[in-house]
C-alpha positions as CSV (number, residue, x, y, z in Angstrom):
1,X,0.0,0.0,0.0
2,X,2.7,2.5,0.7
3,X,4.6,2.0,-2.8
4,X,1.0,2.6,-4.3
5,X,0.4,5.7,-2.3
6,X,3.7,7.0,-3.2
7,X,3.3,6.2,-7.0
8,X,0.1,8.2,-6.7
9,X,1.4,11.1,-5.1
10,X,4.0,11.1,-7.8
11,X,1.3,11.5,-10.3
12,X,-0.4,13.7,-8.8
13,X,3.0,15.8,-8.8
14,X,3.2,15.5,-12.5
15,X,0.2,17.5,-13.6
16,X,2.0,19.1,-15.8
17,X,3.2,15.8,-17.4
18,X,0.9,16.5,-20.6
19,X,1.4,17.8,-23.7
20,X,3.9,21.1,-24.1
21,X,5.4,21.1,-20.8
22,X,7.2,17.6,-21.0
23,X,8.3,14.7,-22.2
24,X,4.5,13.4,-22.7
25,X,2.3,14.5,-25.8
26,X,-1.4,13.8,-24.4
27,X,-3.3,15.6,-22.2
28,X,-4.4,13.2,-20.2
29,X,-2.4,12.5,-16.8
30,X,0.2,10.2,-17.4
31,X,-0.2,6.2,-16.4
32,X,3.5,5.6,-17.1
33,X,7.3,6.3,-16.4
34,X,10.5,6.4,-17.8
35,X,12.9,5.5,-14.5
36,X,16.1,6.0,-16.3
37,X,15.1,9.5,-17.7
38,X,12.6,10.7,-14.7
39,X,9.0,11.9,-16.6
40,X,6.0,10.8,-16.6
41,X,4.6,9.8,-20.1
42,X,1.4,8.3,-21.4
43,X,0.7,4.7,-22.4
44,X,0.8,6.1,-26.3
45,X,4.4,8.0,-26.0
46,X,5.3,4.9,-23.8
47,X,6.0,3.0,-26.9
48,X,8.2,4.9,-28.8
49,X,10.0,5.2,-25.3
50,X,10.5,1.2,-25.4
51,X,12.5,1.8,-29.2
52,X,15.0,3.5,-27.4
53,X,15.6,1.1,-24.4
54,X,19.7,1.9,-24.3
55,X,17.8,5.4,-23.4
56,X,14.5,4.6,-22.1
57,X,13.4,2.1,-19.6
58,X,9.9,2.6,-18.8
59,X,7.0,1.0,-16.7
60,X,3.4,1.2,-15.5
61,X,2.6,3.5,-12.8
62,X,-0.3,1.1,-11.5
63,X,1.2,-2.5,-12.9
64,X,4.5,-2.7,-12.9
65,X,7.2,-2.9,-9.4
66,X,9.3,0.3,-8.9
67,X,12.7,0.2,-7.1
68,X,13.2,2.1,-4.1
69,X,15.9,3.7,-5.9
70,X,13.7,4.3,-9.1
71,X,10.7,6.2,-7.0
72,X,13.6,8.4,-5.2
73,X,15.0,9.0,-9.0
74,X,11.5,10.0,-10.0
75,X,10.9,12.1,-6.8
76,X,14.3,14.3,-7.7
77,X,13.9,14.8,-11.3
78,X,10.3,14.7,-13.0
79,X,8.6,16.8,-15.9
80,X,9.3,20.3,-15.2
81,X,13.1,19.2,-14.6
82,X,13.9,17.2,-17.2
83,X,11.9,19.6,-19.7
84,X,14.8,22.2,-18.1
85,X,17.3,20.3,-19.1
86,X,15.9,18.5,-22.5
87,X,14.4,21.3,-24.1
88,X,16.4,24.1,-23.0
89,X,17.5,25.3,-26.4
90,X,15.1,24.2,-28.8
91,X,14.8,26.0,-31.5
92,X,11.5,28.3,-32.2
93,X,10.8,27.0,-35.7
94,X,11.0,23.5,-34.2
95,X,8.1,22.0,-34.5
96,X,6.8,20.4,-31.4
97,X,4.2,17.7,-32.3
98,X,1.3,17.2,-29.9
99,X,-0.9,14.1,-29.3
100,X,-2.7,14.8,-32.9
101,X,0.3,14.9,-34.5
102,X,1.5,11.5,-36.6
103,X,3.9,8.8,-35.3
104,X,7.0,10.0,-37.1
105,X,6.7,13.3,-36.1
106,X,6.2,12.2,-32.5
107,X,9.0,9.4,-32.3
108,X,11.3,11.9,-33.9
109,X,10.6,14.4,-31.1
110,X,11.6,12.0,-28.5
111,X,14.8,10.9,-30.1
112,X,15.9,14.4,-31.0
113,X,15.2,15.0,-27.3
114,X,16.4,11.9,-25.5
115,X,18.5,10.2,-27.9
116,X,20.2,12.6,-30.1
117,X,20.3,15.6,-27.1
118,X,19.9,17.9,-29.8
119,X,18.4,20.6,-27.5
120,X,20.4,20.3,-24.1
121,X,22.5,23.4,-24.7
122,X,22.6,26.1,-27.0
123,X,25.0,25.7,-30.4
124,X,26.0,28.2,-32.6
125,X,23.9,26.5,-35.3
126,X,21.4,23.7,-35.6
127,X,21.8,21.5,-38.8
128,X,18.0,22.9,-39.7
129,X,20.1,26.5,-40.0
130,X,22.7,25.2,-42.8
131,X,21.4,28.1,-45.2
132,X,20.6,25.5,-48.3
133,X,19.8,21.6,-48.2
134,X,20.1,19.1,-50.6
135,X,18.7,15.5,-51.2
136,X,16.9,13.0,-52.9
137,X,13.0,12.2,-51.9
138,X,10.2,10.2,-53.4
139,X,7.8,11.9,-55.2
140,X,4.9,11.3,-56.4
141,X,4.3,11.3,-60.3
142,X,0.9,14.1,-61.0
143,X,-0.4,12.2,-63.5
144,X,0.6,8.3,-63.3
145,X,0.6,8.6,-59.4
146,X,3.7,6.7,-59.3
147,X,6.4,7.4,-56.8
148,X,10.0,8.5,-58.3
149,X,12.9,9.7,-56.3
150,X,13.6,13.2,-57.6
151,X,16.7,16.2,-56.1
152,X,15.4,18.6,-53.6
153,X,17.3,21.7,-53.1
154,X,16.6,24.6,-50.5
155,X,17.9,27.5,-50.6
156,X,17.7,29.9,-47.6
157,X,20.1,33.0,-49.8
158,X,17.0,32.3,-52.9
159,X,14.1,31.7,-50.7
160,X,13.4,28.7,-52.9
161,X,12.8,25.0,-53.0
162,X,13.7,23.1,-56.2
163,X,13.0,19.8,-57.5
164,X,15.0,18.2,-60.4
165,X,13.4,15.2,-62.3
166,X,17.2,13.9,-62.6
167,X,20.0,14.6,-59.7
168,X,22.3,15.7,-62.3
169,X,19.9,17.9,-64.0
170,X,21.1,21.9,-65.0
171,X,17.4,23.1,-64.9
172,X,15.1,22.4,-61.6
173,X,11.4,21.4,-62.6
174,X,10.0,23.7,-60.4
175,X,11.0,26.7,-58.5
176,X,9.0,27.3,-55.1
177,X,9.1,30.6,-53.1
178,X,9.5,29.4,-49.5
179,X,6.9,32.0,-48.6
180,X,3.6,30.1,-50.1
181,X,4.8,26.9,-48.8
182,X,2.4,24.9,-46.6
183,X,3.7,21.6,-45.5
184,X,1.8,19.3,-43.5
185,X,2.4,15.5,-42.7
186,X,-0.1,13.0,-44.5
187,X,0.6,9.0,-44.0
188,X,-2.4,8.0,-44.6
189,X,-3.5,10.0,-47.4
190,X,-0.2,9.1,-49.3
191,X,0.0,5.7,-47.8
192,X,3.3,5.9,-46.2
193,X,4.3,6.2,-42.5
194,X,6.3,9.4,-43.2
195,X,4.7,11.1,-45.9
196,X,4.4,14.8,-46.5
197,X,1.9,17.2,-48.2
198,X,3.8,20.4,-49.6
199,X,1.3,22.9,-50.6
200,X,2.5,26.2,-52.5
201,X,0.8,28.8,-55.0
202,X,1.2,28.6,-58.2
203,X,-0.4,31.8,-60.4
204,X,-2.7,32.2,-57.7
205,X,-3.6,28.8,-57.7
206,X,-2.8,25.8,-54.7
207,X,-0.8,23.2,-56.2
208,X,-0.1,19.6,-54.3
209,X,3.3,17.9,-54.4
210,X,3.3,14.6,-52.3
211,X,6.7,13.0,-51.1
212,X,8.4,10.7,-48.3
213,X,11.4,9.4,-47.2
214,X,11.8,5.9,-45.8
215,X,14.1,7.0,-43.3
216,X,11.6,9.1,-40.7
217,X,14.4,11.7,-39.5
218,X,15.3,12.5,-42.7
219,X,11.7,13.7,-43.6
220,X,11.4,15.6,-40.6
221,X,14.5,17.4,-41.1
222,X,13.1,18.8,-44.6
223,X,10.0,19.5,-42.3
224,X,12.0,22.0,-40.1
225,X,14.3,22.8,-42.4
226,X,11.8,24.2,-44.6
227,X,10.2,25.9,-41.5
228,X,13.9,27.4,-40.3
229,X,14.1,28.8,-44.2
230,X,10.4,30.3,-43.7
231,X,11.4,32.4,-40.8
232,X,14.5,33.6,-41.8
233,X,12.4,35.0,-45.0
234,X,10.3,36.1,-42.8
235,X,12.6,38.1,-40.2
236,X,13.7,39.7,-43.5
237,X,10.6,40.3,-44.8
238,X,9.2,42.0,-41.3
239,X,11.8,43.3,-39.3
240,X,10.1,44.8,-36.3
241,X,7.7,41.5,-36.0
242,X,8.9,39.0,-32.8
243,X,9.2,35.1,-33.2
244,X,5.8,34.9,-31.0
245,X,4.5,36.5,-34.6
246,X,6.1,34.9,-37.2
247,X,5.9,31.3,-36.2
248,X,2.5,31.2,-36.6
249,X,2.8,31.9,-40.3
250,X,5.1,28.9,-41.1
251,X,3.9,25.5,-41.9
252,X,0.7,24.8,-40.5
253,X,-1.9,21.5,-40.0
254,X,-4.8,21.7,-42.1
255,X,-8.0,22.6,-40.2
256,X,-10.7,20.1,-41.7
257,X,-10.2,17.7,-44.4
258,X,-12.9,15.4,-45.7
259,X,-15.3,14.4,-48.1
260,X,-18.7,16.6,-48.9
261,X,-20.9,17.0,-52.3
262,X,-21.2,20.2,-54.0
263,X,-23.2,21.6,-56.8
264,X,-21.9,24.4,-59.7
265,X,-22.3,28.0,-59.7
266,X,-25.7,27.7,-60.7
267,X,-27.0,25.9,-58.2
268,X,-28.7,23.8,-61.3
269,X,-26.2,21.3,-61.6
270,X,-26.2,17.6,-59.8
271,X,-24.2,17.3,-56.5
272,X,-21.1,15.7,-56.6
273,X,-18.8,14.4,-54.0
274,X,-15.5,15.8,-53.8
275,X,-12.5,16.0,-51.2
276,X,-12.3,19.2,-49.1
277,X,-9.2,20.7,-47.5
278,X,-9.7,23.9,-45.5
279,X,-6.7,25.5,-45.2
280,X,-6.8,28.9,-43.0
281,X,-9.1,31.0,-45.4
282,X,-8.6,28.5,-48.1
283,X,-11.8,26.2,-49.0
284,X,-10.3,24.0,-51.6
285,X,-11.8,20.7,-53.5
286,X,-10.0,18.3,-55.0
287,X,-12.0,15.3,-57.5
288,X,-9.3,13.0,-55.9
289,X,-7.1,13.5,-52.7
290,X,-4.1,13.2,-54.0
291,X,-5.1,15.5,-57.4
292,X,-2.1,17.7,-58.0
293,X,-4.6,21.0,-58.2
294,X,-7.3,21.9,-56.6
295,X,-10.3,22.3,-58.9
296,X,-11.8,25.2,-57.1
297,X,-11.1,27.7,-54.3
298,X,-13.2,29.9,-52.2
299,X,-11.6,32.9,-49.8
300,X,-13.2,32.7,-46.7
301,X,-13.2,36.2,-45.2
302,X,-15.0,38.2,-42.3
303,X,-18.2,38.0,-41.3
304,X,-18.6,41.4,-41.0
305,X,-17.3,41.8,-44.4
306,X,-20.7,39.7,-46.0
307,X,-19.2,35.9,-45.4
308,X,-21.1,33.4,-43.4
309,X,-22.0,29.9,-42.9
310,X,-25.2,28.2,-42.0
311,X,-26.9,24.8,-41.9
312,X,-29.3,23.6,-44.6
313,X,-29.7,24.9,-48.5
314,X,-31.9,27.4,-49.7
315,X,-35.4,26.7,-50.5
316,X,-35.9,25.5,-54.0
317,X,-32.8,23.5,-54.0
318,X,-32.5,20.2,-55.9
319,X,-30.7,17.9,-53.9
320,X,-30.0,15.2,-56.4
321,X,-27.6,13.3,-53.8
322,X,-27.7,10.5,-51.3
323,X,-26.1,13.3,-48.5
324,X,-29.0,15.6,-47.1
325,X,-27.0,18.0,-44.7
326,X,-26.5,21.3,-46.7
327,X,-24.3,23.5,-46.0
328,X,-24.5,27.2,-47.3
329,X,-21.6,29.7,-47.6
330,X,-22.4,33.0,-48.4
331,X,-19.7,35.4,-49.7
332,X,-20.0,38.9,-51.0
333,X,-19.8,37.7,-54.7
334,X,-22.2,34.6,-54.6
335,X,-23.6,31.8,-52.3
336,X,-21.9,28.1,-52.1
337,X,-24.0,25.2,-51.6
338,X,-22.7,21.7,-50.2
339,X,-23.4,18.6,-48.1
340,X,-22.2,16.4,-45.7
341,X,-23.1,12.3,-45.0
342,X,-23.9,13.3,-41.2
343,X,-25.2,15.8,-39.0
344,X,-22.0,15.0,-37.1
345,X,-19.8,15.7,-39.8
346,X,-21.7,19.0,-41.2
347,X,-21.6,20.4,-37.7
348,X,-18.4,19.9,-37.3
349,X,-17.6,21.4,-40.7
350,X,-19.5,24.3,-39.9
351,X,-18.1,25.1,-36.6
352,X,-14.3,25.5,-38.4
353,X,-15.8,27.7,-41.1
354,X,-17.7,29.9,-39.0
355,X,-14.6,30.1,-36.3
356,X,-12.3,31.0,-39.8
357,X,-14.6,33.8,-40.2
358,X,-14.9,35.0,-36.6
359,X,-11.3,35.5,-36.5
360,X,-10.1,38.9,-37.3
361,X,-7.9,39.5,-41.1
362,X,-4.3,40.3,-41.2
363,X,-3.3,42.9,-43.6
364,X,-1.7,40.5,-45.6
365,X,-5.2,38.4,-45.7
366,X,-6.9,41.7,-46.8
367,X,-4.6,42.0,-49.7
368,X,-5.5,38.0,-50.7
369,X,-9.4,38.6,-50.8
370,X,-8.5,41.9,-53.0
371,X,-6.4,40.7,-55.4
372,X,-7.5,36.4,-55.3
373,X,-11.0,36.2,-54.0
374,X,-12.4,36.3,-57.5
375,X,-10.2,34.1,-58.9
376,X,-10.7,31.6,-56.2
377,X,-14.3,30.5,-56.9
378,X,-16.0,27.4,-57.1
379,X,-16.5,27.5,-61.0
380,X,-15.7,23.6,-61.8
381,X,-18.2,20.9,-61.4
C-alpha cells in the first residue's frame, strides 16, 4: 500500500506531465514512467519510449514494481526538470508535435530529445540552419501517381525550394518561393508512415506535391528545415515583428479535411462528391485526394465583411444526392451550396468555417481577398 500511495502522489505531482510542458504529448495525466530519464509519459508515447531502451526504460505506474531507488529518481527529477534540461534550447521554428500529431513526427521528437540531445544546450547552429539543403525524396508522379525519387534543393540565400526530375539535371522542374509553402504531414492519405503534403501557390492557384522518405528523421528534417528557411524570409521580410508573430505563419496543420458533395455555380447542376481541404481562409476541392490542383477555391473572409456559414440549402434546391446536410456559404460575390453524409460531420464542418470567419484579417489576408478572392471560386463541377 505505501509503494502505491507513493506512485500516486508522484502522479499527482506530474500534472503538468501532458502535452507542451514535457516529455509526454497527451493531455491526459500520465499512467506511465521512464525510471532512467525521470518523466512521466502516457501509455501512447510509452511505446516509442520502449524503441529507445539503451535510453528509455519505462514501466506502469499502477502494474509494474518500482525500485526504491527508481521512486527516489522520480521524486528528484520529473517533468518540469527534465523539460529544463531537455528542451532548454530548442529552437522556435522546431516543431513540437502534440498528441494529434502522426507517429513520425512524434517518435522523432523524442529521439531528437532523449537520444540525439539535440536541444540540451545552445550551439552556434542547428543542422536545420545550414542556409541551403540538398537530397533525394520520393515523389509522387501528378499524372501516373507513381512514386519516383527526384533532387530537392533549398535555398535559404533564394528563398526557394527546387526539384529536379534527374539529380544531375542543370534546370530544376519547379521553383518554389518558400513563402507560399504549406507543409503538412499526411501518411495515410499518401499511404506511407512518413509522408508529406507540400502545398504552395502557383499563379494564384494551390498546387499539391506529395513525397516521403523511408528514413523518418530525414523527412522531418526537410520538415523544419523548410520551416527554419520560412522564418528567416520572414525576419527579412518584417523586421520589427517578434518570433511569437512569425511562427504562426510557417507551416501549418490543415484545419478540416474530408469528403462533402457540391453543386456548380448555378446551383442547377447535380451534386457531386468531392474532397475538401480547408486551409486557414482557403476552402479547396479536389475530384481526388491526391489531385495535383485543386479544382476550385473559395476565400473565406470576415463575417462582417458579408461571409457566413449556415446549416441547410436554400429553398428551391434540388438535392439530387444521397447526403441531405446542406451546408451554405455566403460570400459577397455569390452563395456556395454543399453537403455532408452526417449531421456530425456537417456540424463539425460548420463550426471550423464559422470560427475561420470570426477571427479577425491580417493585412496581408486583406490584400488576398483583393487581389484572389475572384479568382478563387468554385466555377468547376
Amino acid at each position: 500500500m505505501k509503494f502505491v500511495l507513493h506512485i500516486h502522489s508522484l502522479k499527482r505531482n506530474s500534472r503538468s506531465a501532458h502535452a507542451h510542458r514535457s516529455g509526454c504529448l497527451v493531455e491526459v495525466y500520465p499512467t506511465w514512467g521512464s525510471c532512467t530519464l525521470g518523466v512521466f509519459i502516457c501509455l501512447e508515447c510509452s511505446g516509442i519510449h520502449r524503441n529507445i531502451p539503451d535510453i528509455s526504460k519505462v514501466k506502469s505506474l499502477s502494474l509494474s514494481h518500482w525500485e526504491d531507488h527508481e521512486l527516489k529518481f522520480m521524486a528528484e527529477n520529473g517533468n518540469e526538470a527534465m523539460k529544463g534540461k531537455y528542451e532548454s534550447a530548442v529552437p522556435v521554428y522546431y516543431y513540437k508535435p502534440t498528441h494529434r500529431d502522426c507517429q513520425v513526427l512524434r517518435e522523432q521528437w523524442i529521439r531528437a530529445k532523449y537520444e540525439r540531445k539535440e536541444f540540451c544546450e545552445a550551439v552556434n547552429s542547428f543542422r536545420y540552419e545550414e542556409g541551403t539543403r540538398d537530397g533525394v525524396l520520393m515523389k509522387r508522379g501528378r499524372d501516373n501517381g507513381q512514386f519516383l525519387s527526384r533532387r530537392f534543393v533549398l535555398s535559404e540565400r533564394e528563398g526557394t525550394l527546387k526539384y529536379f526530375t534527374k539529380y544531375d539535371a542543370k534546370e530544376p522542374k519547379a521553383v518554389i518561393k518558400v513563402d507560399t509553402i504549406n507543409a503538412t504531414f499526411q501518411p495515410e492519405k499518401i499511404g506511407n508512415p512518413n509522408g508529406l503534403q507540400i502545398t504552395y501557390l502557383k499563379d494564384y492557384s494551390t498546387r499539391n506535391i506529395f513525397v516521403y522518405h523511408e528514413n523518418g528523421k530525414e523527412i522531418v528534417d526537410w520538415f523544419n528545415s523548410i520551416r527554419a528557411v520560412q522564418l528567416h524570409y520572414l525576419k527579412v521580410a518584417f523586421p520589427g515583428a517578434t518570433d511569437a508573430e512569425l511562427v504562426p505563419k510557417l507551416t501549418r496543420n490543415f484545419l478540416k479535411e474530408g469528403h462533402m458533395e457540391k453543386t456548380g455555380p448555378k446551383q442547377t447542376e447535380g451534386f457531386k462528391k468531392r474532397w475538401f481541404t480547408l486551409d486557414h481562409r482557403r476552402l479547396m476541392y479536389f475530384k481526388d485526394p491526391l489531385d495535383a490542383f485543386a479544382k476550385g477555391e473559395v476565400f473565406l473572409g470576415n463575417r462582417d465583411h458579408g461571409y457566413s456559414a449556415s446549416a441547410g440549402l436554400p429553398p428551391g434546391t434540388h438535392c439530387n444526392g444521397a447526403w441531405q446536410h446542406g451546408i451554405t456559404i455566403v460570400t459577397p460575390d455569390r452563395c456556395f451550396l454543399f453537403t455532408c453524409e452526417t449531421e456530425s460531420d456537417q456540424q463539425d464542418w460548420l463550426k471550423h468555417f464559422n470560427d475561420v470567419m470570426s477571427a479577425q484579417m491580417s493585412p496581408q489576408e486583406f490584400t488576398s481577398e483583393d487581389s484572389e478572392c475572384r479568382l478563387w471560386q468554385l466555377v468547376i463541377p
